[in-house]
N, C-alpha and C positions, 0 to 999 in steps of 0.2 A: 216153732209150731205155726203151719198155716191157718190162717180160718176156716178152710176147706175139714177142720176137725175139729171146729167149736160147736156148740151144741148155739142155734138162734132162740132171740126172743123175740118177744109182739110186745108191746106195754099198748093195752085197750082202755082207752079213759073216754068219757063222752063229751070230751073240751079235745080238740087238737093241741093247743096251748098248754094241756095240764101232759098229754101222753112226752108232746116235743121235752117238755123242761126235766120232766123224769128219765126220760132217756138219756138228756142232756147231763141231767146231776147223776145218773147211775155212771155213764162213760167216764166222766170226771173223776167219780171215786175211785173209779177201776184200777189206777195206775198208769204206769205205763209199760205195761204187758201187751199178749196182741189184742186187736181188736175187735171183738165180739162181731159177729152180726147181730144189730139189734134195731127196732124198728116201732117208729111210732104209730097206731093206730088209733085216731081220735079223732070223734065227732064224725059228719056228718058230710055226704059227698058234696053238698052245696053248703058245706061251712057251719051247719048249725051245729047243736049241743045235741048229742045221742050218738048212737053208733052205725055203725053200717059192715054189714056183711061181706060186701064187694070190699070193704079198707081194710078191713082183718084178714081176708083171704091174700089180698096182693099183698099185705107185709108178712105174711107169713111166709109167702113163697119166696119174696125177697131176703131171705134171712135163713132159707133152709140153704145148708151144704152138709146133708145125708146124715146131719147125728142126731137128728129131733130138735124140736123148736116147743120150748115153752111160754106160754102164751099166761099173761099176768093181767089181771083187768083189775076196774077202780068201782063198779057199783053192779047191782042186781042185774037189772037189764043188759047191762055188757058180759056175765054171765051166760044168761038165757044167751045169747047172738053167739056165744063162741060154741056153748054145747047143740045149739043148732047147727052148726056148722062141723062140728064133729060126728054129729048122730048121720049125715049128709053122709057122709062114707069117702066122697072123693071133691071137696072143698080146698082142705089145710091138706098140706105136706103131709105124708105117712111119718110115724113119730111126733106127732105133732099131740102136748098135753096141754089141760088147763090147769094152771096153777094156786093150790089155793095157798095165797099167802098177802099178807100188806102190801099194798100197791106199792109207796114208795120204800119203805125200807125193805121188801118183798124184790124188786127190780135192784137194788142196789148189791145185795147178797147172789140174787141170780148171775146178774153180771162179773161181780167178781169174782165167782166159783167158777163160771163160765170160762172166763181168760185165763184161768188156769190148763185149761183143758180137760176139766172133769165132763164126764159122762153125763146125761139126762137128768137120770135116778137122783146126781149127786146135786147136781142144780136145784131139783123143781125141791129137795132136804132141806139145800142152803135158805131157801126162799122162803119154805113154809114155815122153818126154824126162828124165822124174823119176827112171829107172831109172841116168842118168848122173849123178846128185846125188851128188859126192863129202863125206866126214863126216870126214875123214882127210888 
């Protein structure tokens, strides 16, 4: 399977530092299946802490190959910026969801649904499903 049929991700964190490592430990988990497009968005165009709209929109496009791109964020405000960017109409890649699921164990179930080469629907399931991860 090419990646040209994987569904992409965005991980939206307002630390550059926190989106890279989660991307980093999601890829890690993955296997060694193929490789997802997947794409860090974090912080701030001059490096601070918060998000930016311009970094969410170019990782989104960087990671879309036509099967929809789900987008996973870490706090409220990184929220608010992606469904701004969606209400926008022509921002993010067409197919392009917000996901409501745990950031990291939320990216980690995305990703390796994803490399499978499941469809959208079945990712953004995988993802939200992480919220019933008991640790106890």
């Amino acid at each position: 399977m090419s990646d040209t049929e994987l569904v992409g991700i965005v991980l939206v964190s307002h630390s550059a530092q926190v989106a890279a490592s989660v991307a980093e430990l999601a890829k890690g988990l993955a296997g060694g299946g193929p490789e997802v497009p997947l794409a860090a968005a974090g912080g701030t165009e001059d490096g601070g802490l918060g998000t930016s709209s311009e970094l969410i929109a170019a990782a989104a496009a960087s990671v879309d190959r036509g099967a929809g791109v789900a987008v996973l964020t870490d706090l409220g405000s990184a929220v608010l910026t992606v469904k701004a960017l969606l209400a926008e109409g022509d921002e993010l890649p067409p197919g392009t969801r917000l996901v409501d699921a745990p950031f990291v164990e939320g990216a980690v179930a995305a990703v390796v649904t994803a490399a499978t080469g499941a469809d959208l629907a079945a990712v953004e399931a995988a993802a939200a499903e992480a919220y019933d991860y008991r640790k106890v």
